[in-house]
C-alpha positions in Angstrom: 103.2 100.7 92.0 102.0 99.9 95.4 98.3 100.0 95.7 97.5 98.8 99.2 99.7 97.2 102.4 97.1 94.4 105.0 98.9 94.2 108.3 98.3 90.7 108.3 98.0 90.3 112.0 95.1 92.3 112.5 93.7 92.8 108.5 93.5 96.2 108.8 94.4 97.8 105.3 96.6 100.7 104.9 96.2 101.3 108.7 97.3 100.0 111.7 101.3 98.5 111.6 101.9 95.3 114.1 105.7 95.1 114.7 107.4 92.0 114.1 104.2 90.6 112.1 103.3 90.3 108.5 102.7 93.4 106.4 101.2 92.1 102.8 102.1 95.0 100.2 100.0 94.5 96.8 101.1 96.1 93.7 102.2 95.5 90.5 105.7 94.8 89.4 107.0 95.3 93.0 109.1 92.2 92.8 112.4 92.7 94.4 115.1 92.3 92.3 118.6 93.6 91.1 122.1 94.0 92.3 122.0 97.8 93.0 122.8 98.3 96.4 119.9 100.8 96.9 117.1 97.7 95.9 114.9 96.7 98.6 111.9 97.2 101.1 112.2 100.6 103.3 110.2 101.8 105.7 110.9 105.6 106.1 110.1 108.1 108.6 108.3 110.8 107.6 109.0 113.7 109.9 112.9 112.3 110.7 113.4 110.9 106.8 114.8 108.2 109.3 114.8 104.6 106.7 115.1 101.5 107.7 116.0 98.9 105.2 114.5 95.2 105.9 117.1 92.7 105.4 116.4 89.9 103.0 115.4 87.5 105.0 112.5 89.5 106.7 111.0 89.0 102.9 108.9 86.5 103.5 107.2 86.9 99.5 108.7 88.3 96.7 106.5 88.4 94.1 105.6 91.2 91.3 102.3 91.5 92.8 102.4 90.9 96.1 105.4 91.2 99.0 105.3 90.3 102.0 107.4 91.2 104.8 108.5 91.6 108.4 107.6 94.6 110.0 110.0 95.9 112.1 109.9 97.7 115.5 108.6 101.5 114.3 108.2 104.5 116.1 104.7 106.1 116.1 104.3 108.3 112.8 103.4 108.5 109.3 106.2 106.5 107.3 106.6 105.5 103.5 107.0 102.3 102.5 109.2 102.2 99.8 109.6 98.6 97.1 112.7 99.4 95.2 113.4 97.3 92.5 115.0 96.9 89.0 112.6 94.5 88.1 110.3 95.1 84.8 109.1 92.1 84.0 111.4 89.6 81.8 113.9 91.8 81.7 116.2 94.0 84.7 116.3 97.3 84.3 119.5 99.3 84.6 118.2 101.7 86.9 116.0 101.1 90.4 112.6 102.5 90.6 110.6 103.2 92.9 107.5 102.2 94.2 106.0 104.0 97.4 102.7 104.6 99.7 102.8 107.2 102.4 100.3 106.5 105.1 100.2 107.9 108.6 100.3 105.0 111.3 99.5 105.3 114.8 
């Protein structure tokens, strides 16, 4: 569950998106892990269903509650940031799930 994202550049919460800075996402079991292919940190477009999918290394923390990531260049729009992960815990689950916040950023 994703309760808030902090664009760590300018600490506005669930808000404003700075490109190419640091976008804190707090949560609870958000942790990404897995092998599925579809596991990872998307940023999708609302209006085009356009998704972007952050490579690994623009996860800067990966931690159940808290990840934190690379922003990268985005359109003007509302987007959902999707956390998809088979982690539960001490165990991996078979299936993903997924873990979302829609906001509309300007």
């Amino acid at each position: 569950m994703i309760l808030q994202v902090t664009d760590v550049k300018s600490d506005f919460v669930n808000d404003l998106l700075t490109s190419g800075r640091n976008l804190e996402i707090a949560g609870s079991t958000m942790k990404v892990t897995g092998e599925d292919p579809s596991v990872g940190v998307f940023f999708v477009n609302a209006a085009m269903q356009a998704r972007i999918k952050l490579e690994a290394s623009d996860i800067v923390t990966n931690n159940p509650s808290e990840v934190m990531v690379v922003i990268p260049e985005l359109a003007a729009g509302t987007y959902e940031i999707k956390v998809v992960t088979q982690y539960a815990g001490i165990i991996i689950l078979k299936e993903p799930r997924v873990a979302t916040l829609t906001e509309n950023w300007p």
